[in-house]
C-alpha positions in Angstrom: -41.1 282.7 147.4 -43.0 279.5 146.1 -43.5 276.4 147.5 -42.1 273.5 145.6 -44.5 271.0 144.3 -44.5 267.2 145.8 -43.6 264.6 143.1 -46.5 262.8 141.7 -45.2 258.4 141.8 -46.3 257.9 137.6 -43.4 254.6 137.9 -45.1 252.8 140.6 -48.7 253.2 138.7 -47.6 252.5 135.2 -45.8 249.2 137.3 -49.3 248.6 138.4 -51.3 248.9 135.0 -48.1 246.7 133.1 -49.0 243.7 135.9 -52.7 243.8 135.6 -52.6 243.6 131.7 -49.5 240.8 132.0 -52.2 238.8 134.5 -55.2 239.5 131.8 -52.7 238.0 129.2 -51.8 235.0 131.0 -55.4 234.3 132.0 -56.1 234.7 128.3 -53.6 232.3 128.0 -54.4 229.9 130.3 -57.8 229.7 128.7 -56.5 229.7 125.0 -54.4 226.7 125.9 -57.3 224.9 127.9 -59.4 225.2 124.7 -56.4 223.9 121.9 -56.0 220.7 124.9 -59.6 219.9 124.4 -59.6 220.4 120.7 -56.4 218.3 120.6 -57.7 215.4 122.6 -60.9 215.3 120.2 -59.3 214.8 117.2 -56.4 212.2 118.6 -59.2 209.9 120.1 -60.9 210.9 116.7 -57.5 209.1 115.1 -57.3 206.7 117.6 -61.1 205.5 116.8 -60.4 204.9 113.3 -57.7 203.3 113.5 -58.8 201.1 116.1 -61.9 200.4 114.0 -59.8 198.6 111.2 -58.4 196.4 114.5 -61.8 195.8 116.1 -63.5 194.8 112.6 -61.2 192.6 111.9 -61.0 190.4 115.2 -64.7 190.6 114.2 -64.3 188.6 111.1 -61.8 186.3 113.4 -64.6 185.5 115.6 -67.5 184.8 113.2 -64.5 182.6 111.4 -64.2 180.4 114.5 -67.6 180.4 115.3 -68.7 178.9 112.1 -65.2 175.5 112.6 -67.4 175.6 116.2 -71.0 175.2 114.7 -69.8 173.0 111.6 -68.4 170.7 114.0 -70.9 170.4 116.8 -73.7 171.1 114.6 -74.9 174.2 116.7 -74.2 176.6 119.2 -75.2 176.2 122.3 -73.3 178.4 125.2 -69.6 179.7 125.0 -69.2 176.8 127.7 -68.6 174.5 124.8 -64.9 176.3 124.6 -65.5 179.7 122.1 -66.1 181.5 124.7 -63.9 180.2 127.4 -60.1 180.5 128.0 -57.4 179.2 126.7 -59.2 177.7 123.7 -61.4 180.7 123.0 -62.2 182.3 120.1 -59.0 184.6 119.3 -57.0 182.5 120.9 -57.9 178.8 118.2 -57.3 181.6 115.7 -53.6 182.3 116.7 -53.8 185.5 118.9 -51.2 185.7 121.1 -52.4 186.4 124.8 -51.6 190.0 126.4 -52.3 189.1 129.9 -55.8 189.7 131.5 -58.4 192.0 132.5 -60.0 193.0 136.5 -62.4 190.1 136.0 -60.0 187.2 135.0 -60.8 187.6 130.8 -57.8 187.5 128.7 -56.7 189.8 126.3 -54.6 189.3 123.0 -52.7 191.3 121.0 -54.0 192.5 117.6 -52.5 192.9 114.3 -51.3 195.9 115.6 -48.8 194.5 118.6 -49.6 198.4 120.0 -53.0 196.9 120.6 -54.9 194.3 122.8 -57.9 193.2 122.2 -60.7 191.4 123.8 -64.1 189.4 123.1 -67.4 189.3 125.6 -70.9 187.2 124.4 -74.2 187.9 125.3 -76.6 184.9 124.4 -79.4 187.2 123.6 -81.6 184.5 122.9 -81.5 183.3 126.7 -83.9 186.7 126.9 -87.5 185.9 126.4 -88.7 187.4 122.4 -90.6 190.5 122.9 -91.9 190.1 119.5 -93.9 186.7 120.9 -94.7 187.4 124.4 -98.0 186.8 125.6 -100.4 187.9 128.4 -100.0 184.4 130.6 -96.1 185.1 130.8 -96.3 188.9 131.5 -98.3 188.1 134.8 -96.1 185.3 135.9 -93.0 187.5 135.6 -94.4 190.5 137.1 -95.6 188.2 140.0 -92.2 186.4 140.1 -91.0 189.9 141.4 -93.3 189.9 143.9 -95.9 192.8 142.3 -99.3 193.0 143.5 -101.9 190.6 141.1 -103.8 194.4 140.1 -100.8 196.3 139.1 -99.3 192.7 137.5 -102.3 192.6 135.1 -102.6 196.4 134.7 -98.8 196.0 133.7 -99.5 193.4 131.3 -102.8 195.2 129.8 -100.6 198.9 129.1 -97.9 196.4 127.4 -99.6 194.2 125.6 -102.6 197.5 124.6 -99.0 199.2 123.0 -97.9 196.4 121.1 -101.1 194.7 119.7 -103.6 196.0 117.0 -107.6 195.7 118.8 -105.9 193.9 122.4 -109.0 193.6 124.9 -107.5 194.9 128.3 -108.5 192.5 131.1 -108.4 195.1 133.8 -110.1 198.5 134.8 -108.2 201.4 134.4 -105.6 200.0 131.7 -104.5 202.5 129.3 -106.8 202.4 126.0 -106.0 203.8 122.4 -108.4 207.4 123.2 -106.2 207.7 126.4 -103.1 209.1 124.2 -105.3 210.5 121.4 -106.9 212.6 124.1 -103.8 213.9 125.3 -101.7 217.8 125.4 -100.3 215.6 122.3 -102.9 213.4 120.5 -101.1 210.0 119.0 -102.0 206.3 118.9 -100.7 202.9 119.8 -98.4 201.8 117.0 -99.7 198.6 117.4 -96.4 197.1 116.9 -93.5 195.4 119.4 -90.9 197.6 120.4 -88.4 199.4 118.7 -86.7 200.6 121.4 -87.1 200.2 124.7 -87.0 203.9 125.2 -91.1 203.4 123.6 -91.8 202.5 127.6 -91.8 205.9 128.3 -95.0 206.7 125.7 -96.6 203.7 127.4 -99.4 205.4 130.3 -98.9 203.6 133.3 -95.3 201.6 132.4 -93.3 204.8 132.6 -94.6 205.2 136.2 -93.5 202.0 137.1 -90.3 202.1 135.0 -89.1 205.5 134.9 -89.0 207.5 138.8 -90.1 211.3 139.2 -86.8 212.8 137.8 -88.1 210.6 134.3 -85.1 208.3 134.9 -85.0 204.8 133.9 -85.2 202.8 137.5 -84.2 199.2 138.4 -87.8 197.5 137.1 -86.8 199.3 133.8 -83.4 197.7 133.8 -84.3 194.6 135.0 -86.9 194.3 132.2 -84.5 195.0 129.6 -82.4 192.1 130.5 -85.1 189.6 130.3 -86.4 190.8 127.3 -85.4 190.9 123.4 -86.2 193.1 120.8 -85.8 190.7 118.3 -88.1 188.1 117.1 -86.7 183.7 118.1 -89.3 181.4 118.3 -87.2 179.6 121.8 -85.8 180.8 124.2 -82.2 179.3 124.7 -81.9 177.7 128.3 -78.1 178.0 128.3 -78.0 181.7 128.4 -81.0 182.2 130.5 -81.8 184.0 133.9 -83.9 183.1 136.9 -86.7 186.0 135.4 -86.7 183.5 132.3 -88.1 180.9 134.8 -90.5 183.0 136.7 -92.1 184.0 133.5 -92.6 180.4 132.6 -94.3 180.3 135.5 -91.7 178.1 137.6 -91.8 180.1 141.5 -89.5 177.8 143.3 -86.3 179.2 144.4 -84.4 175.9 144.7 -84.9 175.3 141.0 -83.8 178.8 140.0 -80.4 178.6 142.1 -79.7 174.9 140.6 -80.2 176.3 137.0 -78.2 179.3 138.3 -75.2 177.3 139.8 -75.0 174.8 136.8 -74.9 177.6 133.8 -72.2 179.4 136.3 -70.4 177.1 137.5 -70.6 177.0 141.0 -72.2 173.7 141.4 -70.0 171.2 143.1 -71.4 168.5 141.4 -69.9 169.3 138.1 -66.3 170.4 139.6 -67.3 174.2 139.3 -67.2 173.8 135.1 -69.4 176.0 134.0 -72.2 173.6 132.2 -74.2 173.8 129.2 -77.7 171.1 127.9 -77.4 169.8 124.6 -81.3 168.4 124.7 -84.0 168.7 126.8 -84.0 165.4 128.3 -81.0 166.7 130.0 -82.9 169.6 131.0 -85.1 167.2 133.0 -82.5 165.2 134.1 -81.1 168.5 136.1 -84.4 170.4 136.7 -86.9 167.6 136.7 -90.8 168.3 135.9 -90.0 172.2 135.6 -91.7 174.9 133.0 -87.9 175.3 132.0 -88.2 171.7 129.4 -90.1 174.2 127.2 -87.3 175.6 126.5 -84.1 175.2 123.9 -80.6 174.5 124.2 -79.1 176.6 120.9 -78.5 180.2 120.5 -80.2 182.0 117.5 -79.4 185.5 118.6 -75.1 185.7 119.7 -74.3 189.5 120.6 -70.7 189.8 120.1 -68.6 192.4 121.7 -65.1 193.5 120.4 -62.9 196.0 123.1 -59.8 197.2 121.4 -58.0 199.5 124.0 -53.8 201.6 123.6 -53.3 202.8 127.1 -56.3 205.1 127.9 -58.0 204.8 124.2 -60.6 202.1 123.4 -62.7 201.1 121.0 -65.9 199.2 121.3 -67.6 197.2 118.7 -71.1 195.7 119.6 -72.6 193.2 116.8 -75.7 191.0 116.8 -76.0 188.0 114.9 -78.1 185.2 113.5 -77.5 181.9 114.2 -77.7 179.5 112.8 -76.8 180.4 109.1 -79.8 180.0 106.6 -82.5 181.9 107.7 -83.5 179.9 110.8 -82.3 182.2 113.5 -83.3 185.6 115.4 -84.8 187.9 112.7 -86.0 191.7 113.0 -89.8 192.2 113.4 -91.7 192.5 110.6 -93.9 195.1 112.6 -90.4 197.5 112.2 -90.8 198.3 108.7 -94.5 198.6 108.7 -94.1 202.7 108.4 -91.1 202.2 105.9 -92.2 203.9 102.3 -92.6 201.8 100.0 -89.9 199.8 98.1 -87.6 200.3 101.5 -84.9 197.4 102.1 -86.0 195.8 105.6 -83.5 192.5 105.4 -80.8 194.5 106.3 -82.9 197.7 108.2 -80.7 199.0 111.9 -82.2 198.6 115.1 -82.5 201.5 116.7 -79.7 203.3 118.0 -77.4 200.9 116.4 -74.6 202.5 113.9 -75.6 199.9 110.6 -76.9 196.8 110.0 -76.8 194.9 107.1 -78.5 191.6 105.9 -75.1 189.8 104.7 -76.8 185.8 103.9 -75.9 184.3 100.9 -78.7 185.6 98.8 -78.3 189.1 99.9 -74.6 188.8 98.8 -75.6 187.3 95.4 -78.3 190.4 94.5 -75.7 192.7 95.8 -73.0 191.3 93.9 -74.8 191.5 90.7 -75.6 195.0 90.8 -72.3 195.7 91.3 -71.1 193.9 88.5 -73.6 195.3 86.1 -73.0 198.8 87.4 -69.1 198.6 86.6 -69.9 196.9 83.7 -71.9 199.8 82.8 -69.0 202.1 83.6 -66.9 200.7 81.7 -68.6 200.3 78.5 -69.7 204.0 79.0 -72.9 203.4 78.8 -76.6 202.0 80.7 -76.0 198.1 81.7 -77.1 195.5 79.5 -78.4 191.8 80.0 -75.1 190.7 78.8 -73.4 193.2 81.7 -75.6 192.1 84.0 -74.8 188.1 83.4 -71.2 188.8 84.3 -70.6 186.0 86.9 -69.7 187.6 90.7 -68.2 185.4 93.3 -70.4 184.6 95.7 -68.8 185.3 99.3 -71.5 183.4 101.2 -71.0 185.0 104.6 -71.9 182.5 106.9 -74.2 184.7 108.6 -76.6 188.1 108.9 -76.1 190.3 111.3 -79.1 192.0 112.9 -77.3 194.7 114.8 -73.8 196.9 114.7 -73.0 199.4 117.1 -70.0 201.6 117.9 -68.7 202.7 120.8 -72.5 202.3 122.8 -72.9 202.7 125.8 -71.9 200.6 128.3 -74.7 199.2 130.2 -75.1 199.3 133.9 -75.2 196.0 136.3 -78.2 193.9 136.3 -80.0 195.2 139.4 -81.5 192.9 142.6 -84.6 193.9 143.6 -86.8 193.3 146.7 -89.6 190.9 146.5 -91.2 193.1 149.1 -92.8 195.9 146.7 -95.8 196.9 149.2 -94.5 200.9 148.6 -93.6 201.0 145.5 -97.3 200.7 144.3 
């Protein structure tokens, strides 16, 4: 008689197989969803960009408006002390916008066109930085000594700088960088002989991107703290009102005592004015304050105004950087003519981006009237069917005469990182 055979337990593997495959699924879910979230997000802040863009343009055009009442009025600018740039009479708010409440560090925001929407308006007086485009060799060496660098790597500094930017510069020093140092290199090239483009250039420059960048190739604090005293862009003054204590030291001013009292008087924090943050209308007043200072050399109006537009709906924000010329008519900040030197020929430089920056464009009153008359013989053309004529191209165009040019637009930029202190006492770092 046979022995019956065991049963074999198919339910409980087929139970097994059924929840491994359920998990694959649902971690093949998990992931699918993951992926759809991220696309999602990309296109709603996508959305919410350019529809924020429309907001941020046109609190823009609100603020240039109320700039130029400011500047027909006083006859210049000269710091957003005067009241543009200072609550409750600033800018949005003389041009009706209704206050929101205010930001972490006390600066009000409105509401936009779109009530969903607040907005809100920062200046940077980038002509309180020092012109790269004009700098010269005596004010190099006092700034690198005003942060407390040895006198050698001061000059050698100044030598790699100035040996970058200038066509047949004599180095002063042994051991600079000269023009068969990079054409000797794993990859040959030459000087440009030009300013700056970009500040990113310092890392091309032998001997600079050691003392700007650390061993990681990272910009450090000397890098940073160059950056905000200098300006790409090419003023023939520096603008007091707006400047730092770097501005002074490269003037050649090394007392501390004069630094804090220009310091506490732009600021605010001097007693003596009630804590009001202050502004000079002329240089006497300058040497009323400062006295027999290196700091009289230099102006009282802005001719370079970056402007900087924050639109923001809940966790969404758009940021709108400009830079303009001021005053109107051609007597402000302009871009180097060294940055169009490589541009083929026939190029339009008036209204050329710096770089990085999203556009630019050159909108004076001439620009607008050469513009405008293209465009009308071009739809003239169109219309008639046919190549424009002279009598196409007479057709009279309003003139918009935009009151001024702006030298720089960017778009949600980066934001940039706190203006570092650094220690006089630099013995290691060199």
């Amino acid at each position: 008689m046979s022995t019956p055979r065991a049963h074999t337990p198919r339910r409980a593997s087929i139970i097994i197989v059924v929840l491994i495959m359920m998990a694959v699924a649902s971690m093949a879910m998990v992931i699918f969803m993951e992926k759809v979230a991220n696309d999602t997000t990309v296109e709603i802040r996508a959305a919410d960009a350019s529809r924020m863009r429309l907001e941020a343009y046109s609190a823009m055009e609100t603020v240039i408006g109320t700039l130029e009442d400011y500047r027909s009025a006083l006859g210049a600018l000269r710091s957003p002390a005067e009241g543009w740039g200072v609550p409750p009479n600033d800018a949005l708010a003389f041009a009706g916008y209704e206050l929101a409440d205010f930001d972490e560090n006390g600066r009000p925001r409105y509401y936009g066109i779109n009530p969903d929407y607040t907005v809100e308006v920062t200046f940077e007086d980038e002509s309180g930085k020092l012109s790269l485009p004009n700098i010269n060799a005596t004010r190099l060496n006092n700034l690198f000594a005003y942060w407390g660098l040895e006198t050698d790597t001061a000059a050698k500094l100044t030598d790699a700088l100035l040996g970058w930017m200038r066509k047949d510069y004599i180095s002063a020093t042994a051991g600079a960088p000269q023009a068969q140092d990079y054409s000797s290199g794993d990859l040959p090239f030459l000087p440009p002989g030009r300013t700056l483009r970009s500040f990113d250039e310092l890392a091309s420059i032998d001997f600079v991107r050691d003392f700007f960048y650390d061993e990681n190739g990272r910009p450090n604090d000397y890098y940073r703290r160059f950056t905000k005293v200098f300006s790409l862009y090419d003023f023939p003054t520096t603008n007091i009102n707006g400047a730092t204590p770097d501005v002074l030291g490269a003037l050649g001013s090394q007392d501390p005592d004069t630094d804090e009292k220009l310091s506490e008087f732009i600021n605010g924090a001097d007693p003596a004015a009630g804590g009001v943050p202050g502004w000079f209308a002329s240089r006497s007043e300058i040497s009323q304050l400062l006295g027999d200072s290196p700091a009289t050399a230099l102006g009282v109006t802005i001719s370079a105004l970056r402007i900087i537009v924050t639109v923001r709906q809940n966790q969404a924000s758009y940021r709108l950087n400009c830079l303009i010329s001021v005053p109107p008519g051609g007597n402000g900040a302009k871009i180097p003519s060294g940055w169009s030197q490589l541009r083929p020929a026939g190029a339009v430089t008036s209204g050329s981006a710096a770089p990085g920056s999203v556009s630019a464009a050159n909108m004076s009153t001439s620009a607008n009237a050469s513009s405008s008359s293209v465009r009308g013989a071009s739809q003239a053309a169109a219309l008639g069917g046919g190549a424009a004529t002279s009598t196409a191209s007479a057709v009279p165009v309003a003139n918009l005469r935009y009151p001024y040019v702006y030298l720089e637009v960017r778009e949600n930029d980066q934001l940039p990182p706190p203006s570092p202190i650094i220690s006089t006492d630099t013995s290691d770092d060199q």
